[in-house]
N, C-alpha and C positions, 0 to 999 in steps of 0.2 A: 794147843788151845782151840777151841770151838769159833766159828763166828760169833762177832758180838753185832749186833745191831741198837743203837742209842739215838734218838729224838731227843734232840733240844727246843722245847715250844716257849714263848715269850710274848714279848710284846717290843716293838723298835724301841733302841737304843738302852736293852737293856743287858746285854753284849753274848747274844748268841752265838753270832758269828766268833767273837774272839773268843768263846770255851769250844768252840769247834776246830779253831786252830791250837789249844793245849791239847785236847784230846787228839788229833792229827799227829801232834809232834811228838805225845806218848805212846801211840801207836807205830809209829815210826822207829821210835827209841828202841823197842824190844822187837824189829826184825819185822813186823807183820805187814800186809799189804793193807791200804788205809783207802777211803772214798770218801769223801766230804759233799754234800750237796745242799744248798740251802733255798727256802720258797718262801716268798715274803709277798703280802698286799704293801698297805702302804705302810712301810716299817719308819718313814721318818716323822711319823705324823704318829707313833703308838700303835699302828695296826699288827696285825696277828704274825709272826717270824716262826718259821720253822727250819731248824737244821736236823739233814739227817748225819749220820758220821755209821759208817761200817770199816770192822775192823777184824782181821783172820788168815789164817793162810792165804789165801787166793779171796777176793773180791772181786765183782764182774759189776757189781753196779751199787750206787749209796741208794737209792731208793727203799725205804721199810716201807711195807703195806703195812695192812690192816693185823692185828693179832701177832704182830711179827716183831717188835721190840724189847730187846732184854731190859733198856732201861729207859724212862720216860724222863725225860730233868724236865722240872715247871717252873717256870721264873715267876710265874700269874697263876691265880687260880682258876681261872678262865677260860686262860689256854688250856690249863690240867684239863678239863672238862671237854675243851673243844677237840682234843688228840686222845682224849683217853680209850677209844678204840684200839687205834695202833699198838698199845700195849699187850705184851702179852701175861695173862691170867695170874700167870705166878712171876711175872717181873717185877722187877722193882719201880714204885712210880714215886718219886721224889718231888714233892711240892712245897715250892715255896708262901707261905703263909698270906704273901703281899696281896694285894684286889688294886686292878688298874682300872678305873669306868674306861670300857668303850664309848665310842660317840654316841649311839643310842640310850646310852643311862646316862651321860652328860646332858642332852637335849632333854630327856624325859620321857622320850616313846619306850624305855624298857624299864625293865627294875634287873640289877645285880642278883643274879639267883642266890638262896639262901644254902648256908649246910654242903657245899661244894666238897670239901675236902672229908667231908662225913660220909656222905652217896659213895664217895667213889671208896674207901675202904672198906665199904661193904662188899663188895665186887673184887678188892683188888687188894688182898689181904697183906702182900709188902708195901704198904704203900707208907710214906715217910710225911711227916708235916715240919718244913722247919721253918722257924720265924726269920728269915738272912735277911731281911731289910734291919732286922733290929739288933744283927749280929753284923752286919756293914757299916751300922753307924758306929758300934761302938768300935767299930777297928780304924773310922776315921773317915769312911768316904761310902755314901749311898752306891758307889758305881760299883762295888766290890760285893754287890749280893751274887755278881753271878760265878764268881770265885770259893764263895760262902758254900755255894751248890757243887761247886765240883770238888770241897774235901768231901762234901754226905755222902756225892758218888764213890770218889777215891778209894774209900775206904770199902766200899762194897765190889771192888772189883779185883779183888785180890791182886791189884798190879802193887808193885814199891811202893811207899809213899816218895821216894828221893826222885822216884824216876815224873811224879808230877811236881816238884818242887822245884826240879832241874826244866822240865817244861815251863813252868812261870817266870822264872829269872831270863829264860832264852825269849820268849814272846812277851812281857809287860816290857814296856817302859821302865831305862834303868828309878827312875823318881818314885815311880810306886812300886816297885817290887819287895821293897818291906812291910808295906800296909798289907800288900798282895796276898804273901805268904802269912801274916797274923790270922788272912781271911779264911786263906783257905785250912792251916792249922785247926782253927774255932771250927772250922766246918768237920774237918775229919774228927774232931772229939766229939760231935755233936749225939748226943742220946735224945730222942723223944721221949721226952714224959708223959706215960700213957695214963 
């Protein structure tokens, strides 16, 4: 298997860190050396979260630059937009549908840019849109959008589906690891309707 290089971008508290630890522990699973490195403003206050995760024979550093990302996961669309460089041309960029205001469109010195997830498919022709805040609730819990994202991944990365399944039950909380799995099932069936 090739290197993979994968950006987690978000917003605090909406559990980047913890898909950085599934993805760690399925890289792990199948033999490969794994890097996990995470860069946050103020992530408990909603500021911008970014995790990197590198996965491959040999890894010497989790740092992605610029153009250098096979997959971009977006928990925001905002973030989609603030990291969509690092992607690279023909990777996959996976956004989540949600809009978080920053502090400057809360106060009112900005406006929410329009057509976010528009722009960037023009540019970035795998790119995915999936509604997981509205596929979180129906599975029972808002906190489960970032599990909703890592079936759309899952299934784009030709690893098992058992070998992430078995990574959820090992890292969630015995209490939710059924809502967990509902999540991330609904996510791995997920088709865009273009």
């Amino acid at each position: 298997m090739n290197n993979r290089s994968i950006m987690i971008v978000g917003v605090g508290g909406q559990g980047t860190l913890l898909t950085s630890r599934i993805l760690g522990d399925v890289a792990v699973n199948r033999g490969l050396d794994v890097k996990v490195s995470e860069v946050h403003g103020m992530s408990q206050r909603g500021g911008s979260v970014v995790t990197y995760v590198k996965m491959g024979e040999k890894i010497y550093s989790p740092i992605v630059e610029k153009n250098e990302a096979d997959i971009l996961l977006c928990f925001e669309q905002l973030e989609a937009l603030r990291w969509i460089d690092y992607a690279k041309k023909d990777g996959a960029v996976i956004v989540n549908t949600q809009m978080i205001d920053p502090m400057p469109v809360i106060t009112g010195s900005a406006k929410y840019p329009e057509n976010i997830i528009e722009k960037i498919k023009e540019n970035y022709p795998n790119t995915i849109s999936v509604p997981a805040l509205e596929m979180a609730k129906a599975c029972g819990s808002v906190k489960a959008v970032n599990v909703v994202m890592i079936g759309v991944m899952a299934r784009r990365t030709g690893i098992d589906r058992e070998i992430w399944l078995n990574a959820i039950k090992k890292i969630i909380k015995p209490q939710f690891v059924d809502m967990n799995i509902k999540a991330f099932n609904m996510g791995y069936e997920f088709e865009e309707v273009k």
